[in-house]
Gaussian input, Z-matrix of N, CA and C with variables (Angstrom, degrees):
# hf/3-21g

backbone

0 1
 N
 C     1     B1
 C     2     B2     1     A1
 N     3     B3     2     A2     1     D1
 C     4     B4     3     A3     2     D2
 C     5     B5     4     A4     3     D3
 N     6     B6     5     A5     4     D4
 C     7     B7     6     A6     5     D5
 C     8     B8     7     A7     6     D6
 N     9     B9     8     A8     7     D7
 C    10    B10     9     A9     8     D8
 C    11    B11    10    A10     9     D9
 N    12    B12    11    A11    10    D10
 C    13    B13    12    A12    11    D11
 C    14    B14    13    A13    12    D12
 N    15    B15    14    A14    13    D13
 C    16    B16    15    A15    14    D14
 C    17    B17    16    A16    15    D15
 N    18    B18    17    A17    16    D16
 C    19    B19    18    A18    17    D17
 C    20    B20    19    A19    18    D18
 N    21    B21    20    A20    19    D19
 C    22    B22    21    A21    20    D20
 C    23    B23    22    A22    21    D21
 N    24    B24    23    A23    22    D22
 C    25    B25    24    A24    23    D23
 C    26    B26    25    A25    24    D24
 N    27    B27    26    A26    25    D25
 C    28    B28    27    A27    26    D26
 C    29    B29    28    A28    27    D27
 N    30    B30    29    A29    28    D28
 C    31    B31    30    A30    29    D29
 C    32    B32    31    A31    30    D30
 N    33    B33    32    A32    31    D31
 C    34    B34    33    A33    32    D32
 C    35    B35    34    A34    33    D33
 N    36    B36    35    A35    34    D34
 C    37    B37    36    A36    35    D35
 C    38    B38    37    A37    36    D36
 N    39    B39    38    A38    37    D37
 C    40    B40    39    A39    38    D38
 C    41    B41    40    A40    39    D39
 N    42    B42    41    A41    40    D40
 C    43    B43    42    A42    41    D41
 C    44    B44    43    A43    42    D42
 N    45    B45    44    A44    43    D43
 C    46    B46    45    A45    44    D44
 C    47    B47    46    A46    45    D45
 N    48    B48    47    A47    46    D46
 C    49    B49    48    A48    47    D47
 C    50    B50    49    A49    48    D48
 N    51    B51    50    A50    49    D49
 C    52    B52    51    A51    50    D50
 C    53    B53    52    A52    51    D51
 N    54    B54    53    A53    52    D52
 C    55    B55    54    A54    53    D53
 C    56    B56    55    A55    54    D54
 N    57    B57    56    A56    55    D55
 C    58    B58    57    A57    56    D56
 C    59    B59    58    A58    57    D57
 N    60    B60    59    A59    58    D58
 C    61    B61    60    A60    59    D59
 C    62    B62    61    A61    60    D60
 N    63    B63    62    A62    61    D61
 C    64    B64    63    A63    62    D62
 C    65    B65    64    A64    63    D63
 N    66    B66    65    A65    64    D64
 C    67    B67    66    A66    65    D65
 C    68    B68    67    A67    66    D66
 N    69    B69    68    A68    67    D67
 C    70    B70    69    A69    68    D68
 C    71    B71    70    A70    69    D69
 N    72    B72    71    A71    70    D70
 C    73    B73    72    A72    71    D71
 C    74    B74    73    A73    72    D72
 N    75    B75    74    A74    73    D73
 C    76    B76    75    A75    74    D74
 C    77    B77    76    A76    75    D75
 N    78    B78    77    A77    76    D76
 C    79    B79    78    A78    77    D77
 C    80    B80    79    A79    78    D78
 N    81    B81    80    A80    79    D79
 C    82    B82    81    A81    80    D80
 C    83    B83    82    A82    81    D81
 N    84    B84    83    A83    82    D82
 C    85    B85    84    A84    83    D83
 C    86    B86    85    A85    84    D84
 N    87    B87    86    A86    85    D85
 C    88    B88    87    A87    86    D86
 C    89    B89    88    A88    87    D87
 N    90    B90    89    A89    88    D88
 C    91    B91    90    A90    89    D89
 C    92    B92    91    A91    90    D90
 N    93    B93    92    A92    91    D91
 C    94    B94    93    A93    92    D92
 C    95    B95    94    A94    93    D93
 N    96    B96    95    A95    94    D94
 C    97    B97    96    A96    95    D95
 C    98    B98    97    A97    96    D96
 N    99    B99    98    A98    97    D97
 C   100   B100    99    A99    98    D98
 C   101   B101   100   A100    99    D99
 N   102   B102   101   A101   100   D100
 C   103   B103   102   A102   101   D101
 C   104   B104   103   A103   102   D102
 N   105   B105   104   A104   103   D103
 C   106   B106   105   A105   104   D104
 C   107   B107   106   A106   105   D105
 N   108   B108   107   A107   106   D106
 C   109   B109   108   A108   107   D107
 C   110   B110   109   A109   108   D108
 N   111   B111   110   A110   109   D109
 C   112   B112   111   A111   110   D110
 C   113   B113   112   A112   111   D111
 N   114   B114   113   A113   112   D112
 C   115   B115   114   A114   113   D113
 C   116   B116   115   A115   114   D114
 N   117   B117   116   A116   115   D115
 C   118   B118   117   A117   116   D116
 C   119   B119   118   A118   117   D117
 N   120   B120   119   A119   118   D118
 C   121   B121   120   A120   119   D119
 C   122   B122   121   A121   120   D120
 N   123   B123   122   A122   121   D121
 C   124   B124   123   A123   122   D122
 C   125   B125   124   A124   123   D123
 N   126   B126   125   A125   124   D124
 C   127   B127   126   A126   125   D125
 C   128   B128   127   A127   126   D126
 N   129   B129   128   A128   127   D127
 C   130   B130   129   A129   128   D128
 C   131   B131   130   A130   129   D129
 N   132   B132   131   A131   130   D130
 C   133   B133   132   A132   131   D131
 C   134   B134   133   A133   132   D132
 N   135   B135   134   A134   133   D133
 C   136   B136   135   A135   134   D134
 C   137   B137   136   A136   135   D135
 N   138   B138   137   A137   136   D136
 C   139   B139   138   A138   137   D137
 C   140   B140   139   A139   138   D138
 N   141   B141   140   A140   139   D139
 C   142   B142   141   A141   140   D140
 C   143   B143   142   A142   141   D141
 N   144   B144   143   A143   142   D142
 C   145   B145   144   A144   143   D143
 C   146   B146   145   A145   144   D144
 N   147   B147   146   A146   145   D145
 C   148   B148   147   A147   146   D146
 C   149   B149   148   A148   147   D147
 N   150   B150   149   A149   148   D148
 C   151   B151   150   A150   149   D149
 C   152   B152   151   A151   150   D150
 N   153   B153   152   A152   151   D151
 C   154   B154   153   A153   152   D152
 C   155   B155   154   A154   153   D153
 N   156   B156   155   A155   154   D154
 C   157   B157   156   A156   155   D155
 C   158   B158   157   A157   156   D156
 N   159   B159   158   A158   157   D157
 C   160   B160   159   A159   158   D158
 C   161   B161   160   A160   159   D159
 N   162   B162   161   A161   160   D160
 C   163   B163   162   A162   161   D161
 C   164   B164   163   A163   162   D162
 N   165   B165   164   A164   163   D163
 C   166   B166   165   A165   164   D164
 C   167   B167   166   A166   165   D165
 N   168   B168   167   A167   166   D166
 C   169   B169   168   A168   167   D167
 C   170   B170   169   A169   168   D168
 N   171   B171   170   A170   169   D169
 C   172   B172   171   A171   170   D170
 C   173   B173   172   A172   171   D171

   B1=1.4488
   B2=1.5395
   B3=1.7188
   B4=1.3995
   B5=1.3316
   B6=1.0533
   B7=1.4701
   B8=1.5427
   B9=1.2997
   B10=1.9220
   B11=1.6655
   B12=1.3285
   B13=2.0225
   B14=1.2190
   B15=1.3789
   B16=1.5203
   B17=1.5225
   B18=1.3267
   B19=1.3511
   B20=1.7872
   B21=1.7562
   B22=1.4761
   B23=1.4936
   B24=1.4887
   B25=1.7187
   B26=1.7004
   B27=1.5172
   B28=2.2170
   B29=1.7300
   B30=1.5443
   B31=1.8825
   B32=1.7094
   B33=1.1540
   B34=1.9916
   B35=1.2837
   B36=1.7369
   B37=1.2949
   B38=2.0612
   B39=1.5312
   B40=1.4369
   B41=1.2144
   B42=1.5647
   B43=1.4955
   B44=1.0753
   B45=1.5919
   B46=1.5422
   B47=1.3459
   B48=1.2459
   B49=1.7019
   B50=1.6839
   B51=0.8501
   B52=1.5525
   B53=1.6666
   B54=1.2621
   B55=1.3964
   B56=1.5208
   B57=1.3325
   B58=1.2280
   B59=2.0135
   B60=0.9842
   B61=1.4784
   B62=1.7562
   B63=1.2309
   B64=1.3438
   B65=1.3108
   B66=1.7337
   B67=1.0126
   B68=1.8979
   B69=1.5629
   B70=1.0534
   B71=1.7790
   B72=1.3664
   B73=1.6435
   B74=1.2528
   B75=1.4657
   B76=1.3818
   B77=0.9312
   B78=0.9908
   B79=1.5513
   B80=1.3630
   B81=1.0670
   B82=2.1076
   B83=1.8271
   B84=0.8920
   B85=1.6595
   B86=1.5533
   B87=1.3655
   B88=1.2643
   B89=1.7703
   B90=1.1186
   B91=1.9256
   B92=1.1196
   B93=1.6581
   B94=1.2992
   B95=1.4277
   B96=1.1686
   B97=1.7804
   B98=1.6962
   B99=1.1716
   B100=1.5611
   B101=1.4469
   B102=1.7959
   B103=1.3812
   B104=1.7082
   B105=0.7215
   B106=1.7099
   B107=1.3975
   B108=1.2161
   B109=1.6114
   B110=0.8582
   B111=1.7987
   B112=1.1703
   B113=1.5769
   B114=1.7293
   B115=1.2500
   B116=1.5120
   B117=1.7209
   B118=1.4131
   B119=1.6531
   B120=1.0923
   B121=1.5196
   B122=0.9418
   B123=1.4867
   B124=1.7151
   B125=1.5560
   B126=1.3386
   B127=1.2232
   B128=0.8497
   B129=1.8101
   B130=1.6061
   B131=1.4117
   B132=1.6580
   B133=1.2553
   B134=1.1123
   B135=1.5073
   B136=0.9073
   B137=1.6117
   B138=1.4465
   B139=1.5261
   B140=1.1816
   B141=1.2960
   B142=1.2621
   B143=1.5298
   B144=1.4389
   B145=1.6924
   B146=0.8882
   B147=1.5669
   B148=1.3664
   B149=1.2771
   B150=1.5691
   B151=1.8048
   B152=1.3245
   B153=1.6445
   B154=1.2599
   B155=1.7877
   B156=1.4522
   B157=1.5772
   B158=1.5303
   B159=1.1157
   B160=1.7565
   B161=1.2962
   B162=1.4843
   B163=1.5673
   B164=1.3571
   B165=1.3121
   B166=1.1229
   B167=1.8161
   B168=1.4765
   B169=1.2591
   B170=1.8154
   B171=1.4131
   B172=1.2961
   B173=1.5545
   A1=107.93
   A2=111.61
   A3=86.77
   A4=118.74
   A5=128.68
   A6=110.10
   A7=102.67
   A8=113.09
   A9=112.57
   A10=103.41
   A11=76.15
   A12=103.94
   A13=106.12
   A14=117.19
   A15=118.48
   A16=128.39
   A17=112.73
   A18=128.19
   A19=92.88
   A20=107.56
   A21=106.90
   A22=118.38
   A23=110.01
   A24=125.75
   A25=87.25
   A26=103.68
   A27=106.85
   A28=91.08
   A29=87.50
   A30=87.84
   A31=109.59
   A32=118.58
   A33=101.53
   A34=104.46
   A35=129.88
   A36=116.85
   A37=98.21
   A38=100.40
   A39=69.18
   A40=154.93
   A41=93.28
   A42=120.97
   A43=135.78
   A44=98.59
   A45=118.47
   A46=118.90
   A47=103.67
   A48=107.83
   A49=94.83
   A50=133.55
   A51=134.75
   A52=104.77
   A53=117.17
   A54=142.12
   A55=101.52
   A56=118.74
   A57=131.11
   A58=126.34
   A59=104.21
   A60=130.80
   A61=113.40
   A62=92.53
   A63=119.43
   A64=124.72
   A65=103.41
   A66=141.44
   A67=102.69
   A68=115.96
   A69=152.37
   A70=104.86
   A71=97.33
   A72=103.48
   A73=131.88
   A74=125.82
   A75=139.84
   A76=135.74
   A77=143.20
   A78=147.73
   A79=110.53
   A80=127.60
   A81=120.59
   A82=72.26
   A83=113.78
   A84=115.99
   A85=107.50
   A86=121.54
   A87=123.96
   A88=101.60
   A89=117.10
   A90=130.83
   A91=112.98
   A92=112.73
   A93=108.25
   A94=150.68
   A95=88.77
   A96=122.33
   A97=93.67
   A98=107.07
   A99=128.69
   A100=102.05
   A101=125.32
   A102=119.02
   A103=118.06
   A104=115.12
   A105=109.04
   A106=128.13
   A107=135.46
   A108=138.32
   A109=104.90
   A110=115.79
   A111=126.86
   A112=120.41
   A113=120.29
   A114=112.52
   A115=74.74
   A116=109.38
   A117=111.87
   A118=91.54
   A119=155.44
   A120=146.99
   A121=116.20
   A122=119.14
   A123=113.57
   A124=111.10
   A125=123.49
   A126=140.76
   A127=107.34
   A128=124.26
   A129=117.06
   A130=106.07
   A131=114.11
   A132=109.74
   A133=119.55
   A134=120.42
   A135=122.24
   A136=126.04
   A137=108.41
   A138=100.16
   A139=114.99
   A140=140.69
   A141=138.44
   A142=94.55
   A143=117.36
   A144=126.80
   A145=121.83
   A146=139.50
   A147=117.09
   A148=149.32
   A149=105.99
   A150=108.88
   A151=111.37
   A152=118.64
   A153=100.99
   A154=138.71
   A155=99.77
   A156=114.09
   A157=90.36
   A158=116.64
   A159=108.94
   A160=106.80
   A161=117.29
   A162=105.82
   A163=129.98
   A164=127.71
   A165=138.88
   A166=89.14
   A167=105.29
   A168=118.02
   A169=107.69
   A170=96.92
   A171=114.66
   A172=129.37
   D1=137.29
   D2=179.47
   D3=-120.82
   D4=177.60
   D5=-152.01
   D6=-112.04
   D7=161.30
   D8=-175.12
   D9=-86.55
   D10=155.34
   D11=-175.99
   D12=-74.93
   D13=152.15
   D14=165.89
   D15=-51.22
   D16=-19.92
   D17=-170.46
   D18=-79.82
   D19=-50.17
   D20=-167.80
   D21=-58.39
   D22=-24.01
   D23=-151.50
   D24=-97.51
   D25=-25.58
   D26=-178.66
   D27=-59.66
   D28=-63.59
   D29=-165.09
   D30=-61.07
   D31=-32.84
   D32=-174.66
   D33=-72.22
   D34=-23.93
   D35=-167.60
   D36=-83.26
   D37=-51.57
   D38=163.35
   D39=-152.17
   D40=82.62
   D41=126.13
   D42=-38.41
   D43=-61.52
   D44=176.09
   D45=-63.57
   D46=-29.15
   D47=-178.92
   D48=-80.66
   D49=-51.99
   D50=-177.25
   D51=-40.09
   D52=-66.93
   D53=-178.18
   D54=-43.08
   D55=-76.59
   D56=161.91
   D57=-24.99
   D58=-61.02
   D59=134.15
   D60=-2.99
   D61=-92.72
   D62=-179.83
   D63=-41.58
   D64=-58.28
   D65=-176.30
   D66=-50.72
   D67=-66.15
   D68=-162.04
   D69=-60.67
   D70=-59.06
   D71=167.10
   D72=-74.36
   D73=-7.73
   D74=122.77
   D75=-35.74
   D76=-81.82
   D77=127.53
   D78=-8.00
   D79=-19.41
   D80=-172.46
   D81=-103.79
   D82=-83.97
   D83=-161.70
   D84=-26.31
   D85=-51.38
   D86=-166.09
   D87=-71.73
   D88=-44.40
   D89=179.79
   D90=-59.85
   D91=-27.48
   D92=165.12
   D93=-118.32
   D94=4.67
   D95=175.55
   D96=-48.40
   D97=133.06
   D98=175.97
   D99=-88.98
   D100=16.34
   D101=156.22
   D102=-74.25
   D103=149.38
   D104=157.34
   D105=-108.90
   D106=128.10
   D107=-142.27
   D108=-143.44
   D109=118.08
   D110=-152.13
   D111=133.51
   D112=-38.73
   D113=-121.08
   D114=-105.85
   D115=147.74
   D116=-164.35
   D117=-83.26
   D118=-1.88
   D119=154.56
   D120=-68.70
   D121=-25.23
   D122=173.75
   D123=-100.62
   D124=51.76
   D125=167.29
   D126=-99.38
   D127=120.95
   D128=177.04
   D129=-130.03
   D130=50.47
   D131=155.37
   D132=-85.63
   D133=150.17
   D134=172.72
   D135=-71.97
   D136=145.10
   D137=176.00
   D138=-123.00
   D139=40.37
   D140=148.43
   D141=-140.89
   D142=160.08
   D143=175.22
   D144=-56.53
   D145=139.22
   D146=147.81
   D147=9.81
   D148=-59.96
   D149=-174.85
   D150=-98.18
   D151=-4.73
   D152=149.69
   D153=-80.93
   D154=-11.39
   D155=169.83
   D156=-69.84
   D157=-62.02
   D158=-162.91
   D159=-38.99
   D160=-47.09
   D161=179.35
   D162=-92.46
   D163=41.36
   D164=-151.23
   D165=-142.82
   D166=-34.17
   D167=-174.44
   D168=-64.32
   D169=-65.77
   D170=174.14
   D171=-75.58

């Protein structure tokens, strides 16, 4: 078996640090967003179809 180069072990660590990274500031953004998620008032599906808004419009 042969074993990896110093150059190979530079690039997987970072990678990993990149990934990690990424990963990490995702997770901060989402933990700290002043949204709240979940809340059945901030549901904006719609509940009737399309073409009945259209005529509701007009």
């Amino acid at each position: 078996m042969s074993e990896m180069t110093g150059q190979a072990w530079l690039f997987m660590l970072g990678v990993w640090a990149f990934v990690a990274v990424c990963t990490g500031y995702c997770f901060w953004k989402l933990l700290t967003s002043p949204r709240r998620f979940g809340d059945a008032e901030e549901d904006n599906a719609p509940t009737s179809s399309s073409s009945d808004s259209a005529e509701k419009r007009s």
